[in-house]
C-alpha positions as a Python dict, from the first residue, in 0.01 Angstrom:
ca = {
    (1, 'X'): (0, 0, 0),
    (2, 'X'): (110, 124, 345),
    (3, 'X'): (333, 446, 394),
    (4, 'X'): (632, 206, 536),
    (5, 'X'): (590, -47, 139),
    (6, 'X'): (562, 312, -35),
    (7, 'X'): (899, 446, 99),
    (8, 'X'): (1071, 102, 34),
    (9, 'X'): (963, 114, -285),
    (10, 'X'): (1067, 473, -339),
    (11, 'X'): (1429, 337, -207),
    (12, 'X'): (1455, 40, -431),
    (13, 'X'): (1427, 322, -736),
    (14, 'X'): (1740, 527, -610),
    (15, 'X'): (2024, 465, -820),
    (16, 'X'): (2355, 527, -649),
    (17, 'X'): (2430, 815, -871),
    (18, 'X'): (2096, 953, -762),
    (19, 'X'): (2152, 862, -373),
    (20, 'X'): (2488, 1093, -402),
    (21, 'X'): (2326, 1357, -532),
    (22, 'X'): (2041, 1383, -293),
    (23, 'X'): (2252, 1351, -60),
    (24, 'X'): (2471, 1619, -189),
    (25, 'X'): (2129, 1834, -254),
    (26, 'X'): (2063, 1784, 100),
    (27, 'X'): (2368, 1893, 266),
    (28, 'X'): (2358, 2203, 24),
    (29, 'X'): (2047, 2300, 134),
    (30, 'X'): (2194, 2221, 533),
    (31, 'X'): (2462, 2463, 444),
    (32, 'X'): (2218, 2704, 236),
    (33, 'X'): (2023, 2734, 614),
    (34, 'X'): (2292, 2780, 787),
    (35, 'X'): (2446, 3051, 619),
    (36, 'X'): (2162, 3239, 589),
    (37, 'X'): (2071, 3210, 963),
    (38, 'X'): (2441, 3387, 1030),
    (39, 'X'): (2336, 3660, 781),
    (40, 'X'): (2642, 3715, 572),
    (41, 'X'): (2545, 3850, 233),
    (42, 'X'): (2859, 3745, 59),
    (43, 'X'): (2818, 3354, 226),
    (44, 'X'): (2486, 3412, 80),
    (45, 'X'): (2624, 3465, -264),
    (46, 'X'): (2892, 3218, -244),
    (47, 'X'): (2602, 2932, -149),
    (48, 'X'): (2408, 3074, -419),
    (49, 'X'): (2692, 3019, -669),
    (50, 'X'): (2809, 2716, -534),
    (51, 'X'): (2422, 2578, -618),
    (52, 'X'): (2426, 2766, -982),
    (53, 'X'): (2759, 2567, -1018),
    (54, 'X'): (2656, 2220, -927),
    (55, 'X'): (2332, 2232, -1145),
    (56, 'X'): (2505, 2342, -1493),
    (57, 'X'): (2774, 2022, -1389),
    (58, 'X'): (2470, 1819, -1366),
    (59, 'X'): (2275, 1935, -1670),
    (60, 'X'): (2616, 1930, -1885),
    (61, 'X'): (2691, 1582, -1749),
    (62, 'X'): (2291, 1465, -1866),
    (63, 'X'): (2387, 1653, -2234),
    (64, 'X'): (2699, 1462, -2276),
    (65, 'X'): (2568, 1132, -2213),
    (66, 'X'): (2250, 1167, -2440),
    (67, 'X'): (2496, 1314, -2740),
    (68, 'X'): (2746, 1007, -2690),
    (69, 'X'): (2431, 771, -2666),
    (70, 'X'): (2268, 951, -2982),
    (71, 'X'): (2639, 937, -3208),
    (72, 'X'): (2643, 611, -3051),
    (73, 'X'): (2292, 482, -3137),
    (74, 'X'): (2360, 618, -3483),
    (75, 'X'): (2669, 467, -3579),
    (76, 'X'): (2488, 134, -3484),
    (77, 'X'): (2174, 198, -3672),
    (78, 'X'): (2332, 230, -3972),
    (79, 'X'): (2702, 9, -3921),
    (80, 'X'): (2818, 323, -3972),
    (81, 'X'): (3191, 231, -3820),
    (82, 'X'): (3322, -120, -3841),
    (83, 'X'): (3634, -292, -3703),
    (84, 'X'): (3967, -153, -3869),
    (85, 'X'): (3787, 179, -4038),
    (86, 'X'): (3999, 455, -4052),
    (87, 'X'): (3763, 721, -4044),
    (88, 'X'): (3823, 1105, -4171),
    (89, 'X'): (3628, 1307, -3993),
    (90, 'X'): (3577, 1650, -4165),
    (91, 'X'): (3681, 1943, -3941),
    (92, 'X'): (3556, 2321, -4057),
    (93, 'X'): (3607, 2481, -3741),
    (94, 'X'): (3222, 2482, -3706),
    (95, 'X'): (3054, 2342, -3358),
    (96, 'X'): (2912, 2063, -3491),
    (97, 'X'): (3275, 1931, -3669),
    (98, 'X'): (3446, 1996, -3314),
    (99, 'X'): (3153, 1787, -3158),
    (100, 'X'): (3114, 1492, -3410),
    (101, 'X'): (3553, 1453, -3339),
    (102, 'X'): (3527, 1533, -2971),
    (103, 'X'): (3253, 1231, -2936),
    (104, 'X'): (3395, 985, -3175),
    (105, 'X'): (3670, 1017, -2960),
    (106, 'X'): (3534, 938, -2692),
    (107, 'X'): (3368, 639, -2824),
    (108, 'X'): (3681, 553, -2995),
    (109, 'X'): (3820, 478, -2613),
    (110, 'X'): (3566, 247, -2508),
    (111, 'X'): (3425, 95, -2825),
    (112, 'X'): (3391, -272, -2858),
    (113, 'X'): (3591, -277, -3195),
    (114, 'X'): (3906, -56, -3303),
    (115, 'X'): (3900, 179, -3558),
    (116, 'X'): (4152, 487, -3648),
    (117, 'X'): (4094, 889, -3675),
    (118, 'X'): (4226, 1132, -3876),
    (119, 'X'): (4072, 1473, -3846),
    (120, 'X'): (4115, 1702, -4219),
    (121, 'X'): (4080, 2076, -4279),
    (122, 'X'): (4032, 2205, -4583),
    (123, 'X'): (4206, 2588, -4524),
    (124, 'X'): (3979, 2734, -4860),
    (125, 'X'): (4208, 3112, -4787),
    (126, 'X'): (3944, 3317, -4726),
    (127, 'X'): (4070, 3592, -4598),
    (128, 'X'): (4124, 3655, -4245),
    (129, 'X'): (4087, 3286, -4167),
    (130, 'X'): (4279, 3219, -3854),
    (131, 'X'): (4509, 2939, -4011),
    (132, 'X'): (4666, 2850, -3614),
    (133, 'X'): (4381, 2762, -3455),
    (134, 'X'): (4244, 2397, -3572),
    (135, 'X'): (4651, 2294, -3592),
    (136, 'X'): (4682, 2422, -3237),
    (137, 'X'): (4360, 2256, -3091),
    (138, 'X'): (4381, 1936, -3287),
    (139, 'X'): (4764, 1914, -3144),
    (140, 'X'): (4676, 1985, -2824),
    (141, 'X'): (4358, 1708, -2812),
    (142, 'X'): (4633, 1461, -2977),
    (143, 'X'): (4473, 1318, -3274),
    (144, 'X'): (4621, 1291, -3641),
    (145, 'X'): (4535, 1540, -3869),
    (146, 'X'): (4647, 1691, -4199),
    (147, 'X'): (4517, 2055, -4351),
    (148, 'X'): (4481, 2035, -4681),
    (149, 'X'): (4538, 2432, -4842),
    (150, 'X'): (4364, 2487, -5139),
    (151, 'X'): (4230, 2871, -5297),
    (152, 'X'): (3857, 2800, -5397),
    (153, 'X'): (3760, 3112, -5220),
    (154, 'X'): (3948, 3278, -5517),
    (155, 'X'): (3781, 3071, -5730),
    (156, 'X'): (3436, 3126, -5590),
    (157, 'X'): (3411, 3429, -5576),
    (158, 'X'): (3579, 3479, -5956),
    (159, 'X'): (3291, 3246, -6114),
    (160, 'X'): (2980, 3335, -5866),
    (161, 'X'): (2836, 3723, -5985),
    (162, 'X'): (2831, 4003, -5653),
    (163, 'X'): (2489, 3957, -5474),
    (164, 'X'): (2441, 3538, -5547),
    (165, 'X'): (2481, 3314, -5288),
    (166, 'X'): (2836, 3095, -5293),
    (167, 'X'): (2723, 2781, -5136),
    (168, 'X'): (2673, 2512, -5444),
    (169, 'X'): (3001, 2598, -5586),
    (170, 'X'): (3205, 2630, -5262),
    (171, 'X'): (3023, 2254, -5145),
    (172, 'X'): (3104, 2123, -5484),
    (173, 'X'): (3439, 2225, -5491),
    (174, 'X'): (3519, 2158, -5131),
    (175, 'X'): (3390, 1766, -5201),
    (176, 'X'): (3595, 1711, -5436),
    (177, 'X'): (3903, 1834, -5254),
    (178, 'X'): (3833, 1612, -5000),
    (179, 'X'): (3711, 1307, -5156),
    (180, 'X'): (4083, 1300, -5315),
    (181, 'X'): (4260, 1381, -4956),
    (182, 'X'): (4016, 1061, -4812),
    (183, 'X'): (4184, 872, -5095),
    (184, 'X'): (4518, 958, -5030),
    (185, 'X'): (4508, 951, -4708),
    (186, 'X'): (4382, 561, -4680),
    (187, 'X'): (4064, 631, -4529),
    (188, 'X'): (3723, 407, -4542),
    (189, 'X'): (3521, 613, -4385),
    (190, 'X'): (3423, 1018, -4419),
    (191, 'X'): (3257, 1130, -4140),
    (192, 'X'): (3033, 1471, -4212),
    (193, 'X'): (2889, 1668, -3927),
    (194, 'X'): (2518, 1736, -4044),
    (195, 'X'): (2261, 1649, -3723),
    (196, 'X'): (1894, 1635, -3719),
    (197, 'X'): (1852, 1994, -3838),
    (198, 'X'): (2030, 1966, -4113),
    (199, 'X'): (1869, 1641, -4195),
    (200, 'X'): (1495, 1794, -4184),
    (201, 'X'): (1584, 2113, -4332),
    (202, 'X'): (1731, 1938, -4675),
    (203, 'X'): (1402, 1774, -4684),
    (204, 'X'): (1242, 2085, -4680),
    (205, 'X'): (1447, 2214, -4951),
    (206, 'X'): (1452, 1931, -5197),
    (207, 'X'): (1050, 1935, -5159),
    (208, 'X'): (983, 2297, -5170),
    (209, 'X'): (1266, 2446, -5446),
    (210, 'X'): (1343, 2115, -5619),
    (211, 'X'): (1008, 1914, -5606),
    (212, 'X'): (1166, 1555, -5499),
    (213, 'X'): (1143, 1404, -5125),
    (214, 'X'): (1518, 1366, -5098),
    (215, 'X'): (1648, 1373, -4762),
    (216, 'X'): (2054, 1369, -4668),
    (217, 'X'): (2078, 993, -4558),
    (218, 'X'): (2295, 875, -4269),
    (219, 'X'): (2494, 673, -4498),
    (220, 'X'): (2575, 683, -4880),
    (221, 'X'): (2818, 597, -5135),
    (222, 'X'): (2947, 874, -5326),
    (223, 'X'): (2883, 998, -5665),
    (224, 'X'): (3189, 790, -5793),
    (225, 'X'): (3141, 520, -5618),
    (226, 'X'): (3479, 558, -5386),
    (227, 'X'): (3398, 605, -5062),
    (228, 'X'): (3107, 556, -4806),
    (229, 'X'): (3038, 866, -4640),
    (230, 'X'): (2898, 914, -4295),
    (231, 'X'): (2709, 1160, -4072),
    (232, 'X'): (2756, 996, -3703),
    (233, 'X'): (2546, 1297, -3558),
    (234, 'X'): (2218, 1221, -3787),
    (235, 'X'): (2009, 1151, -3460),
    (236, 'X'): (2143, 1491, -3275),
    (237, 'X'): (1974, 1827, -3201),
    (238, 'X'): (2145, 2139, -3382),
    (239, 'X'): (2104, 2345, -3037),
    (240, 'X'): (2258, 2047, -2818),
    (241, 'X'): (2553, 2067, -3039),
    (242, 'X'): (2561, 2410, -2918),
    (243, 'X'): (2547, 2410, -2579),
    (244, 'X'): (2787, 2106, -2599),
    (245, 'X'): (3022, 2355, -2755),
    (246, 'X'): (2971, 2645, -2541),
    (247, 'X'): (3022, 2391, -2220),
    (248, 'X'): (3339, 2233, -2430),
    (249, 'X'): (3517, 2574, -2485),
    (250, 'X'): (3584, 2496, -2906),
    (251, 'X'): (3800, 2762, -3029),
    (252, 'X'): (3536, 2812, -3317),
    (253, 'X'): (3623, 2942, -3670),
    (254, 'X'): (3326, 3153, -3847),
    (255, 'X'): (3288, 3074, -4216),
    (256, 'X'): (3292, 3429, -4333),
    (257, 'X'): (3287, 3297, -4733),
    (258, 'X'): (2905, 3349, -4734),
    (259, 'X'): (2888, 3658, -4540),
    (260, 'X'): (2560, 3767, -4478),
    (261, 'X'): (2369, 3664, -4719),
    (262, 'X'): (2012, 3719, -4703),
    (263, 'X'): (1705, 3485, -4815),
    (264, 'X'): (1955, 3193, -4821),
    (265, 'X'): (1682, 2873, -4920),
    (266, 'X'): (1846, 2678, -4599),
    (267, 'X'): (1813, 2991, -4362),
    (268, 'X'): (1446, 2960, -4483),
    (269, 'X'): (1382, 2649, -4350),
    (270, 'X'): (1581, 2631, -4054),
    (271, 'X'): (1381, 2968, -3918),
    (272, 'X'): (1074, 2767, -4033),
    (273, 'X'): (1154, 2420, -3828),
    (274, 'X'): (1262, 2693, -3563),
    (275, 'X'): (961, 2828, -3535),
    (276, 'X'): (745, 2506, -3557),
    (277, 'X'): (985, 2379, -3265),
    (278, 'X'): (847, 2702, -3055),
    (279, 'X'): (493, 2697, -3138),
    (280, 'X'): (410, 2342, -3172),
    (281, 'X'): (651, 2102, -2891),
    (282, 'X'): (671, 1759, -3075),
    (283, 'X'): (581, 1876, -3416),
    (284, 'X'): (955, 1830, -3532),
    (285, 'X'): (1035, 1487, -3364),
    (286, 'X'): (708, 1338, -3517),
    (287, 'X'): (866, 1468, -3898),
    (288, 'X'): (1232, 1383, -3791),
    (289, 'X'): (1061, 988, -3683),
    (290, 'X'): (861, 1031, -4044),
    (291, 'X'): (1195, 988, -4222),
    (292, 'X'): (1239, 666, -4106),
    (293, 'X'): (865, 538, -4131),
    (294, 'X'): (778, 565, -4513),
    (295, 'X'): (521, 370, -4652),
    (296, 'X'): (593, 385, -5044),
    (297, 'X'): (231, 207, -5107),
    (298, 'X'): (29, 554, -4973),
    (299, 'X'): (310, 815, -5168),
    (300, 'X'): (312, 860, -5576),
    (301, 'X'): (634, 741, -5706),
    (302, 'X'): (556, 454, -5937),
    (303, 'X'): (935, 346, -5958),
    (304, 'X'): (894, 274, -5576),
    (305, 'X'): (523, 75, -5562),
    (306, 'X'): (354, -116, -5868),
    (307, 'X'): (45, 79, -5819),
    (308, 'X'): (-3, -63, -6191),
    (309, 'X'): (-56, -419, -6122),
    (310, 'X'): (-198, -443, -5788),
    (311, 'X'): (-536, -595, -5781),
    (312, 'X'): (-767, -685, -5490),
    (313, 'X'): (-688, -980, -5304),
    (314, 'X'): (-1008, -1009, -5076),
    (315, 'X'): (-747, -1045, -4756),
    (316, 'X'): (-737, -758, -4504),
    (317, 'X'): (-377, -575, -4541),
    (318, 'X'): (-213, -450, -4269),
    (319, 'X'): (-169, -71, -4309),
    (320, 'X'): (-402, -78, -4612),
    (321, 'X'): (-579, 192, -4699),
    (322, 'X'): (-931, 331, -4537),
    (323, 'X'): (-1072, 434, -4854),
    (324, 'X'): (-1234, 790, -4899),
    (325, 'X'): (-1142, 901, -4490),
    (326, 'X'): (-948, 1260, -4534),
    (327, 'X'): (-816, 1194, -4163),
    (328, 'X'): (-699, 828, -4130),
    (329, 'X'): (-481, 939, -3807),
    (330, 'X'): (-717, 1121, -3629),
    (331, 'X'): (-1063, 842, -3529),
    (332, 'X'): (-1101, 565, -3350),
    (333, 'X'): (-936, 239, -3501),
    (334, 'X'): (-1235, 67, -3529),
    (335, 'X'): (-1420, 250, -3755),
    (336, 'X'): (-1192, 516, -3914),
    (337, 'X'): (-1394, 803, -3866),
    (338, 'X'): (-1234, 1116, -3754),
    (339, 'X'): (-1260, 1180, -3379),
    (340, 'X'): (-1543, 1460, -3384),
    (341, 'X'): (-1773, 1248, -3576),
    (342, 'X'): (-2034, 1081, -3354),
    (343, 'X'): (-2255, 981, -3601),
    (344, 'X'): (-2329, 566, -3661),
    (345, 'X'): (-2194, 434, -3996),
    (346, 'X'): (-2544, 222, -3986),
    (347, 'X'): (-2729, 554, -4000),
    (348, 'X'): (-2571, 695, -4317),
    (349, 'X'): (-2778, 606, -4645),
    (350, 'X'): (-2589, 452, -4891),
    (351, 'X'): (-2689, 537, -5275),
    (352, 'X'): (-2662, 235, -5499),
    (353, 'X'): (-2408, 337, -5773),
    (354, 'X'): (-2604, 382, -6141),
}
């Protein structure tokens, strides 16, 4: 291809949104030479800032979009919201409950079918819990809301001994309160704000401290069969959320109910996911993509697969089994030995069985 096809080509792939900001780039950098031909230190700095500016705008503006796009690809997933929900969305003061309302919002605007919000609080009166704040904010951001006061801190902390963690009676308490406000209030719809982390880490859990693969699902009908309830941020990253919040200015509310309770079982795993995040880049996407590709035939739950009564066929199956490998992922396709192994099947003996 000659140079004059190669930079046509390069032009055809310019977006306009990335034309104006080369451009922009390049009359930074026009004004970044200039100043520092003239010498002025505090120019300098101002240039300087002026670039630190424009590149957080940019990288905020790329994290917006690929939240709203996530929430968005979510909610269509798993028909999450339909035409005429009115959804409760479940506001603790946290940043991923001032996220999941500040992006449903968004989406509400420009969605191609209408559905109503009403943000709840549950104000549990733990002590020093800056009651103003959410009624301020969600004023202020002009959506419907209703705090719902209710003493299970009292409660919690009469039943649960000194020194054990509060979480499974505070939860259980706290979704029942609310289950009876979505009632009441008329709404179809209860939106949580777990993300990905959350997601992976209950895995975790449920496997290592209560021996079941049980996930928290994107969708589900509750225990009584009453209402659907519905995590919208399912396909989101826990530090996204927090960045997003940072960038967003929330007025966030600590839950100070738990304190500082060490060796809590989710702390565990999130430092855990944390750390496999660090170490090993990819290792968490591939288990948060697991979730949704199970095969039930190559797992142990009976209820799930008829390991029972299946017989051989004689037909090839698709995802079948390569009997007796250790590493099905890691060979060549077509013939299932791992990767290191470069010895020919026709070479192995084969002892005749009896």
């Amino acid at each position: 291809m000659t140079q004059a096809a190669l930079h046509e080509s390069h032009l055809s792939s310019v977006t306009p949104e990335k034309e104006v900001r080369m451009v922009d780039d390049a009359l930074l950098f026009a004004q970044a030479a200039l100043v520092v031909e003239s010498g002025s230190p505090s120019a300098i700095a101002d240039v300087a800032d002026e670039a630190r500016a424009k590149k957080h705008a940019f990288e905020m503006n790329k994290l917006s979009k690929r939240l709203h796009r996530e929430v968005g690809q979510a909610i269509t997933d798993f028909n999450m919201i339909e035409d005429g929900d009115k959804v409760m969305v479940c506001m603790s003061g946290g940043k991923d409950s001032y996220g999941m309302l500040d992006i449903l919002m968004n989406l509400q605007k420009r969605a191609p079918i209408k559905f109503e919000i009403i943000a709840v609080n549950l104000d549990q009166k733990q002590p020093g819990f800056p009651e103003h704040v959410l009624p301020e904010y969600l004023t202020k951001v002009g959506v419907p809301f209703r705090i719902e006061e209710q003493d299970t801190y009292s409660v919690v902390k009469k039943v649960i001994p000194e020194g054990k963690t509060t979480c499974s009676l505070c939860s259980r308490l706290r979704r029942g309160i609310l289950y009876r406000v979505a009632t009441e209030v008329g709404a179809t719809k209860i939106a949580l704000g777990h993300h990905r982390d959350d997601i992976l880490q209950t895995m975790f859990m449920n496997m290592f401290f209560g021996s079941t693969l049980k996930g928290m699902p994107p969708k589900l009908v509750t225990d009584n069969g009453e209402h659907v309830v519905i995590r919208p941020m399912a396909y989101c990253r826990e530090k996204d959320l927090a960045t997003y919040a940072e960038h967003r200015q929330f007025p966030i509310i600590p839950c100070n109910l738990c304190g500082s309770q060490e060796g809590l079982q989710r702390q565990q795993m999130r430092e855990m996911i944390n750390e496999w995040d660090k170490k090993f880049p990819g290792r968490v996407d591939n288990m948060f993509t697991a979730l949704s590709n199970i095969v039930p035939s190559h797992m142990m739950d009976r209820k799930l697969y008829p390991f029972e009564t299946i017989k051989a066929t004689g037909t090839p199956m698709k995802g079948g089994d390569i009997a007796f490998d250790e590493d099905e992922g890691c060979g060549d396709p077509s013939d299932g030995l791992p990767a290191e192994t470069k010895v020919s099947l026709s070479t192995i003996s084969i002892r005749k069985a009896g």
